[in-house]
C-alpha positions as CSV (number, residue, x, y, z in Angstrom):
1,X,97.5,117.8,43.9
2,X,98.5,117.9,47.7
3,X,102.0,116.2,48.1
4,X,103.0,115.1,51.3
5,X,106.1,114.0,53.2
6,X,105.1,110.2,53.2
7,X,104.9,110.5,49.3
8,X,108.4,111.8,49.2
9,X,109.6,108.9,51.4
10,X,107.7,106.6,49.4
11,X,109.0,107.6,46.3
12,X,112.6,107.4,47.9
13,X,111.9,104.3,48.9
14,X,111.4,103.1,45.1
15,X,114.8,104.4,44.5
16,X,116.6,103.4,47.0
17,X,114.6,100.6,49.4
18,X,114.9,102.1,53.1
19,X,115.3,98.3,54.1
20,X,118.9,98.5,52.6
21,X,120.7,100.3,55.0
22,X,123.1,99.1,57.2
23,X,122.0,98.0,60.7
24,X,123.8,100.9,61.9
25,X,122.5,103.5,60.2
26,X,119.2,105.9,61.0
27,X,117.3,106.6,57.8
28,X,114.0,107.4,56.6
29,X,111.8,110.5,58.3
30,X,114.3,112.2,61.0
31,X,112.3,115.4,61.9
32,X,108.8,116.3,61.5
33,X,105.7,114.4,60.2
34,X,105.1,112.2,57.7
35,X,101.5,114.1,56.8
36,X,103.2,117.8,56.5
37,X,102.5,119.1,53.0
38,X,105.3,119.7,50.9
39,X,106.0,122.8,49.4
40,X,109.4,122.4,47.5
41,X,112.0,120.2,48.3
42,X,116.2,120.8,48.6
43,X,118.3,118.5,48.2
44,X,122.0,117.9,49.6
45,X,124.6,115.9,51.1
46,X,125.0,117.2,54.5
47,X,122.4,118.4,57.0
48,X,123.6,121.5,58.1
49,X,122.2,125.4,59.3
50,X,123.4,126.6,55.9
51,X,121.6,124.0,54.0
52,X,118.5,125.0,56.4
53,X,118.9,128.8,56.0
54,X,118.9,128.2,52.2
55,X,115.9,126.0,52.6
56,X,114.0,128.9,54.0
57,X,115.2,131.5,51.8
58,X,113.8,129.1,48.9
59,X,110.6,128.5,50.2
60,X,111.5,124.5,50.5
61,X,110.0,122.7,53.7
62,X,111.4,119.9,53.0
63,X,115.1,118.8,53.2
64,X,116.4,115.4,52.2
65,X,120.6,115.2,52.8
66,X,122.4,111.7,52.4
67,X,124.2,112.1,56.0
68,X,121.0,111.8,58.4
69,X,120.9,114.7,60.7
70,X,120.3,112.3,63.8
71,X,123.2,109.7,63.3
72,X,123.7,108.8,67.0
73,X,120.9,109.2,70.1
74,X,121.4,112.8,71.7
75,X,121.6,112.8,75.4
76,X,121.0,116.8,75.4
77,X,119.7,119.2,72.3
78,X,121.9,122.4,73.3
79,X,120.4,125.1,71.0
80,X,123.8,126.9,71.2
81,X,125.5,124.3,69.5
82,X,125.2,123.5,65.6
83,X,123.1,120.6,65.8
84,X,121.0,122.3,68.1
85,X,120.6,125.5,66.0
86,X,119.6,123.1,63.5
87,X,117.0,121.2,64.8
88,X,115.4,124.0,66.5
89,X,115.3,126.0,62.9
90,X,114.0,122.9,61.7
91,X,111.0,122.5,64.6
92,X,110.9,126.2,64.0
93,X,110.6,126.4,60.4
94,X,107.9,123.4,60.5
95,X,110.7,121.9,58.2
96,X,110.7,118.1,57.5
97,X,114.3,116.7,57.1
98,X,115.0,113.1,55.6
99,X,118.3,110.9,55.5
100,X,118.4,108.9,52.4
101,X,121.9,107.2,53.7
102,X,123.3,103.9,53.4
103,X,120.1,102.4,51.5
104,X,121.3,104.9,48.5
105,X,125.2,103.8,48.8
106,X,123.9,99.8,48.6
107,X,121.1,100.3,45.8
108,X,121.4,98.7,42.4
109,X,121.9,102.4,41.0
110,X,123.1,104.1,44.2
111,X,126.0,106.0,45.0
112,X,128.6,104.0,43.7
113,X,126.8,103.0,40.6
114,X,126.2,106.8,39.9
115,X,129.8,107.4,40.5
116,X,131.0,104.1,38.5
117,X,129.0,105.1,35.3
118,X,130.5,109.0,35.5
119,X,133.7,107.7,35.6
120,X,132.8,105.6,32.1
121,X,132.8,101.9,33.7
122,X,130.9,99.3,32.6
123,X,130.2,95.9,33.2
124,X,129.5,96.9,36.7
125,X,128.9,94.7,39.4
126,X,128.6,95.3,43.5
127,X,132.0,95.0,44.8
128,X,130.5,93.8,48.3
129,X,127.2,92.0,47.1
130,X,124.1,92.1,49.6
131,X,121.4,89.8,49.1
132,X,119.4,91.0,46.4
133,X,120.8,90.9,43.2
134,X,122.9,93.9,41.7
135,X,122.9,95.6,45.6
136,X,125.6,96.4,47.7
137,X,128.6,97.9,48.8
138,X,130.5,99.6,46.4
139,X,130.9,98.9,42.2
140,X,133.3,96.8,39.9
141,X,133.8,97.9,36.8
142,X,136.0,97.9,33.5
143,X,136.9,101.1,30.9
144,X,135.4,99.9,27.2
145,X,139.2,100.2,26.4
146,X,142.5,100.5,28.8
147,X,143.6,104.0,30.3
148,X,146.5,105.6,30.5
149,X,147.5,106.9,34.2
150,X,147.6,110.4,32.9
151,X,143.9,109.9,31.2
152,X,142.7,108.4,34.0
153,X,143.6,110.7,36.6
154,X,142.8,113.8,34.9
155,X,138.8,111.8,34.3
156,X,138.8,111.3,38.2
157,X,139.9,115.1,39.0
158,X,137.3,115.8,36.2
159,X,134.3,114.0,37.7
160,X,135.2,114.7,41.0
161,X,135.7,118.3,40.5
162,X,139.2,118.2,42.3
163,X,142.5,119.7,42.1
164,X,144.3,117.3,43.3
165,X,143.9,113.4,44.7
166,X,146.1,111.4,47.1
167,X,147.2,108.0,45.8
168,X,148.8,105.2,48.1
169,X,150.8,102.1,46.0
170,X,151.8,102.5,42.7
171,X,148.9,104.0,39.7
172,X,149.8,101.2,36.9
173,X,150.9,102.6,33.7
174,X,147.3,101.2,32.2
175,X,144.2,101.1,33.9
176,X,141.3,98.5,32.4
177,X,139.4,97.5,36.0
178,X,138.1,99.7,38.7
179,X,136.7,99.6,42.0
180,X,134.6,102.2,43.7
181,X,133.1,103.1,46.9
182,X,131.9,106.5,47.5
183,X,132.3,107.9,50.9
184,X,134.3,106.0,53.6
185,X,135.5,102.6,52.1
186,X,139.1,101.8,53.6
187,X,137.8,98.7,54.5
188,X,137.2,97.2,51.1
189,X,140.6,97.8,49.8
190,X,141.5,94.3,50.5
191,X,138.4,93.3,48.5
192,X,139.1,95.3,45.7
193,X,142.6,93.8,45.3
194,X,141.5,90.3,45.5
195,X,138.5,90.9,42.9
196,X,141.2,92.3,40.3
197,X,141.1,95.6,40.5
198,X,143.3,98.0,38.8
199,X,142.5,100.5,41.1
200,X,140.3,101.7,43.7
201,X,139.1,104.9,44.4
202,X,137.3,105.8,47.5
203,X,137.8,107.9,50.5
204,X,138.6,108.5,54.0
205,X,141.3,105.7,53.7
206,X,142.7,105.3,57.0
207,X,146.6,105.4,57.7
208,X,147.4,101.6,58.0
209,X,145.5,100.9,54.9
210,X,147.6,103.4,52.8
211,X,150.7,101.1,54.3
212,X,149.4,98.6,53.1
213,X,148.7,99.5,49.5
214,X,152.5,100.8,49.7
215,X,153.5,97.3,51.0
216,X,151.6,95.6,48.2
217,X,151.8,98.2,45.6
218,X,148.1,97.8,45.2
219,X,146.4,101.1,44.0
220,X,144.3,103.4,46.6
221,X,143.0,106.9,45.6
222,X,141.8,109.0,48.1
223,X,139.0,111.2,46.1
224,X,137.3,112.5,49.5
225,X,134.1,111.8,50.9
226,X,132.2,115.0,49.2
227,X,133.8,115.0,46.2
228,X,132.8,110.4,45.8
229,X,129.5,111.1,46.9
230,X,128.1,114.7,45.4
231,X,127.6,113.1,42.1
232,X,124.7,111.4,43.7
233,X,122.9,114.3,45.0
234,X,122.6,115.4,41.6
235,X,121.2,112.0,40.3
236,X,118.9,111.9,43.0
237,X,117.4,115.4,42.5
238,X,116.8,114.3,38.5
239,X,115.1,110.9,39.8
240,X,112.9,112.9,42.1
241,X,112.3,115.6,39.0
242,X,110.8,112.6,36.9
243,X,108.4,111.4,39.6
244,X,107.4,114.8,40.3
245,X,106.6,115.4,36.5
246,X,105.3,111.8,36.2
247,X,103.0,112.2,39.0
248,X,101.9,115.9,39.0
249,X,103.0,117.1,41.7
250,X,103.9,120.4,40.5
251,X,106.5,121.2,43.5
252,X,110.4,122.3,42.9
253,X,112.9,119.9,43.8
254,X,116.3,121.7,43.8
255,X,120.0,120.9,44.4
256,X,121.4,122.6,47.0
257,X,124.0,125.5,45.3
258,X,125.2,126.8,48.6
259,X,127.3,123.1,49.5
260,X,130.6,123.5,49.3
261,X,133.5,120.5,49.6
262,X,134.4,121.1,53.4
263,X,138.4,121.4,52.3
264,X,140.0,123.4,50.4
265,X,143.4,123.0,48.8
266,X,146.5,125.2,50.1
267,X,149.2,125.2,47.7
């Protein structure tokens, strides 16, 4: 049968309900048309000209990444710049690129969800609830049985493929309750601590919020943006394997292998 891009989006709008994202956000079909046949689909976390020039090479014309590739309105398209390369490759390459964004980190079993349950929580919960039930921002959790600190941190390098983490506060001896957010959550720290956490693990946590958690000796581990959020590229690329089996579509859906974690550790 002919797939087209409309019935990826409308498949990723099962999953994760387009209407979920954040006001602020800029989701759904960024580049090209809804009606384009689909050929294969890649899947990553960041649209970028190496994601694109692996596209190609695959054969895939169409590119769904968690971080849209049009964020903010572009007063110029310079095709000497990256974003420009991009998007002309894109228009070039008849290649139709999606952002599946903040409706994935609020969905019932979004981005923190996925990262929650890898970790081994259950009993999980939104730890910023929207108004549908189980959405939001962010996941509340307990172990099945209390953790050490040394079991516990060596699951969280484990899962999030990490050499090292940067904590702020004090890691309790024993860890039974945990909250999550992947990708940028310094602002639900205070939220997490008032809800009982343990511990909470997200990323980008901003300077005056790691005071904080030294001032109050509340746990805050910095797991990095990539690292909290690549778990759910994997998930999604699975999802989107079932529907395409389920529906017979008979088109590859792959994970991108050339995304790397944009830091590496210096020792």
């Amino acid at each position: 049968m002919t797939v087209r891009v409309k019935d990826i989006l409308s498949s990723l709008n099962m999953e994760a309900p387009f209407h979920l994202a954040e006001t602020w956000d800029n989701v759904g079909l960024l580049v090209g048309s809804p009606d384009q046949e689909v050929t294969a689909v890649l899947v990553g976390l960041d649209a970028t000209n190496a994601l694109l020039d692996e596209a190609i090479a695959l054969g895939a014309n169409t590119v769904i990444t968690h971080h849209p590739v049009i964020f903010k309105p572009l007063p110029t398209i310079d095709t000497t710049a990256p974003y420009g390369k991009l998007l002309e490759k894109a228009l070039t390459h008849r290649i139709a690129i999606i952002g599946c964004h903040t409706n994935y980190d609020n969905a019932e079993d979004g981005v923190s969800t996925i990262l929650a349950r890898q970790l081994g929580l259950e009993n999980l919960s939104p730890l910023i609830p929207a108004g549908e039930n189980g959405t939001g921002t962010g996941r509340m959790g307990t172990f099945p049985a209390p953790m050490s600190s040394a079991d516990f941190v060596a699951r969280v390098l484990d899962v999030l493929g990490l050499e090292s983490i940067q904590v702020a506060g004090r890691l309790p001896e024993t860890i039974t309750t945990l909250a999550v957010c992947g990708g940028s959550g310094s602002d639900f720290a205070e939220e997490a601590r008032r809800r009982g956490a343990d511990v909470y693990l997200s990323a980008e946590i901003k300077h005056n919020i790691a005071v904080w958690a030294g001032e109050t000796g509340f746990c805050i581990i910095d797991g990095t943006h990539y690292a909290t959020e690549k778990p759910a590229v994997g998930v999604l690329v699975h999802r989107l394997g079932q529907i395409n089996l389920r529906e017979g579509w008979n088109i590859r859906i792959m994970q991108t292998k050339a995304e790397h974690h944009p830091f590496k550790c210096i020792r």
